[in-house]
LUMTIVEX-240928 format. One record per residue: residue in one letter; x, z, y of N, C-alpha, C, CB in turn. Coordinates in steps of 0.05 Angstrom, whole numbers, plus 5000, padded with zeros to 4 digits. Glycine has a CB too. Layout:
BEGIN
aXZYXZYXZYXZY...
This chain:
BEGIN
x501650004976500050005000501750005025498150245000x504450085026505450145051507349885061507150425049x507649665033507249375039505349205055507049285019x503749255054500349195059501249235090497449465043x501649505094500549595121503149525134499449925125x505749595126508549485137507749115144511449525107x507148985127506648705138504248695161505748495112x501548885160500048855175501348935208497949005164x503449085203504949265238507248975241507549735232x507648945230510348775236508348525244513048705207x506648415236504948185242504448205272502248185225x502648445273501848555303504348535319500748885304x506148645318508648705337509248435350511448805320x509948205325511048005332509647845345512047915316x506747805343504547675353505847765387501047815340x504348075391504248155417506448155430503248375420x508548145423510548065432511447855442511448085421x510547725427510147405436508647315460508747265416x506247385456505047325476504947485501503147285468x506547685502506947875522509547775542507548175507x511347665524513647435533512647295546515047265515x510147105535510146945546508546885574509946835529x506547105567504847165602507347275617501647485604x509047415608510847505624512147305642512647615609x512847165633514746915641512746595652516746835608x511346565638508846365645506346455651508246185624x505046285669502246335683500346045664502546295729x497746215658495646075641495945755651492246215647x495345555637496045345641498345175641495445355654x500745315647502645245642504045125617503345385648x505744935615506744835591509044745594505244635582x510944755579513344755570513244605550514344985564x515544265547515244165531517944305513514943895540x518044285500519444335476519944035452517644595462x519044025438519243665431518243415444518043605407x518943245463517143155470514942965464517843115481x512942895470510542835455509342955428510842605449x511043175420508943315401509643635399509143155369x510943765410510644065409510944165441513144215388x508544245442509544395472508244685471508444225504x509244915486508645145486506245195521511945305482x504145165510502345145540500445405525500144745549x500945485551499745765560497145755560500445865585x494245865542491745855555490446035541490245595556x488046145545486646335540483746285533486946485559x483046405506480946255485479246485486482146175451x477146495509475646625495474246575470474346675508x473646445452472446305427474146455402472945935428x473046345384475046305366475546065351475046465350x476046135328478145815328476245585335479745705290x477345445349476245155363475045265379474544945350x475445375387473845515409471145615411473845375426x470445615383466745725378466245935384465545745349x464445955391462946195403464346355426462446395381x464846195445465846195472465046375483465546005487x465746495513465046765514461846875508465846835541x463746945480462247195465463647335452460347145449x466247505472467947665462467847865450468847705474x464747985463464748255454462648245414462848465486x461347985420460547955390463147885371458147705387x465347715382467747745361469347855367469047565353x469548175380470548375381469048475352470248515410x466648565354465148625330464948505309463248655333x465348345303465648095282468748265266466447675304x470148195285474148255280473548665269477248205334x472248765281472149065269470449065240470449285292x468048955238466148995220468048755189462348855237x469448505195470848465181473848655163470948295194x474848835190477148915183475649205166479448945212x474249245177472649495150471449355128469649685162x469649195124469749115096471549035083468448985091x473948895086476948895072477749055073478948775078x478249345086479249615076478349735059479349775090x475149755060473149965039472749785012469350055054x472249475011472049334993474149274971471549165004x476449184984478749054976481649214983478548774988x482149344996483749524999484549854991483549485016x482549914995481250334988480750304963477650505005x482750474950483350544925483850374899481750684921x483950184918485149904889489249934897483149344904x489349904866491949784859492749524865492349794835x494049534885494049114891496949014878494348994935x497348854877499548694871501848664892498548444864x503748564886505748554920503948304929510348444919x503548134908501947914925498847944941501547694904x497848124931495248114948496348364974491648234925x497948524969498748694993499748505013500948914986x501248315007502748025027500147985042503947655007x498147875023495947675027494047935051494047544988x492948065041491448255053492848355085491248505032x495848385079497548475109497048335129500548475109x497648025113497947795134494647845148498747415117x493447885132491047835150488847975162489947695141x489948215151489548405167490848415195490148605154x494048405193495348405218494148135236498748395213x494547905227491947695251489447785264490347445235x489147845233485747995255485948145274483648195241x488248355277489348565292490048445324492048685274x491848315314492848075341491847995357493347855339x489847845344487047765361485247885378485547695347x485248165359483148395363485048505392482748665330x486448555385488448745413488148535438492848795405x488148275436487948115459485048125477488447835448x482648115445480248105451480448365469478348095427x480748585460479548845478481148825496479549165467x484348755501485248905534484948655558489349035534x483648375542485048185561482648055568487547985548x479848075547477548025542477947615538475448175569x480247495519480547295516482847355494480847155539x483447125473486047105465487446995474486447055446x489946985477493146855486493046665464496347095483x493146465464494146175456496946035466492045995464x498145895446500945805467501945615450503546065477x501345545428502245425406500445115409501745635377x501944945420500944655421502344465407500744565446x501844215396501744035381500243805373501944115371x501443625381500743295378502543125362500843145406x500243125344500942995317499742735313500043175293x501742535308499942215315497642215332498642065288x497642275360496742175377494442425378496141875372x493742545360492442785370493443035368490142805360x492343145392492943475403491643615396492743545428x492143735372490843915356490244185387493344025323x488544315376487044615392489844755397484544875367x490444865416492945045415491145235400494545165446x493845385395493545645373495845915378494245525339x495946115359497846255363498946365343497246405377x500946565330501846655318499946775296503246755330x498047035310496147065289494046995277495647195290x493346675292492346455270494046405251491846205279x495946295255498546235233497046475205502746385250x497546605205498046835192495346865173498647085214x493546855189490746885178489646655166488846945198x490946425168490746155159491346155128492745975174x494746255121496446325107494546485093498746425118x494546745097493546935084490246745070493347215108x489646625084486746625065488446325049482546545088x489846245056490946015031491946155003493945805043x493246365007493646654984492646674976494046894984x489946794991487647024976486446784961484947225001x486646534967484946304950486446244917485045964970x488646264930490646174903490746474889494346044914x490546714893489546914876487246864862489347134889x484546814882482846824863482246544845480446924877x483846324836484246124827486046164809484645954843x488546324811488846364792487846684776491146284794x486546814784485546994771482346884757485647244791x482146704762479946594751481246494726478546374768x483446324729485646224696486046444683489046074700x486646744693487646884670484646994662490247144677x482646974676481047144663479446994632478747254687x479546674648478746454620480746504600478946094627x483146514604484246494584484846754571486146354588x484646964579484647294568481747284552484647574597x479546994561477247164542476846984531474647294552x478246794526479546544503480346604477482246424511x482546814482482846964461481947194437483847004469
């Protein structure tokens, strides 16, 4: 468990860190090319979530981000034995949710900064604890895919 929660703090840290850099140093709107024509680091602020859905309605995915992060604690976390792999899987995305969540309450928006144009389209900027939460549910899929194989084949036998 102290895997779990060690990946969930280190997630958070590096997120807010990040984006604390980067308001620090850049004002919303701003962009910094970094590759040109396809990576640039532009500064903007989502109230939504991903793609921007459900636009300001922070304080419903303020509640959304709490009522999620408790049913993965009481459900899937509280008093189960996890694996190193679902502690990875569970950290990562717990700590995103966290990320997000800390932006939602002090800033009443998330920090976005992560841009990219890939053959000609400009994907949504994003941020670190999307990354993460992305990841993490590509895990939690490939757990329960393959825990679906051992359970066929444990009752195979």
């Amino acid at each position: 468990m102290k895997k779990l929660f060690g990946i969930a703090f280190i997630t958070v840290l590096f997120d807010q860190l990040i984006k604390n850099g980067l308001l620090f140093f850049m004002n919303y709107g701003q962009s910094i090319t970094i590759i040109k024509n396809f990576f640039n680091i532009t500064l903007i602020g989502n109230t939504g979530a991903a793609f921007s859905i459900l636009s300001s309605n922070t304080i419903l995915l303020i509640i959304i981000s709490v009522v999620v992060l408790n049913v993965l604690y009481f459900f899937f976390i509280k008093g189960k034995t996890l694996t190193d792999f679902e502690q990875v899987s569970y950290g990562l995305l717990v700590g995103g949710i966290m990320g997000n969540l800390i932006d939602r309450v002090l800033r009443m928006q998330v920090v976005d900064y992560l841009d990219f144009n890939i053959f000609g389209y400009n994907f949504p900027v994003f941020n670190l604890a999307d990354i993460v939460i992305v990841i993490s549910m590509i895990l939690i899929v490939i757990q329960i895919i393959k825990g679906d194989k051992n359970e066929v084949s444990s009752k195979s036998k």
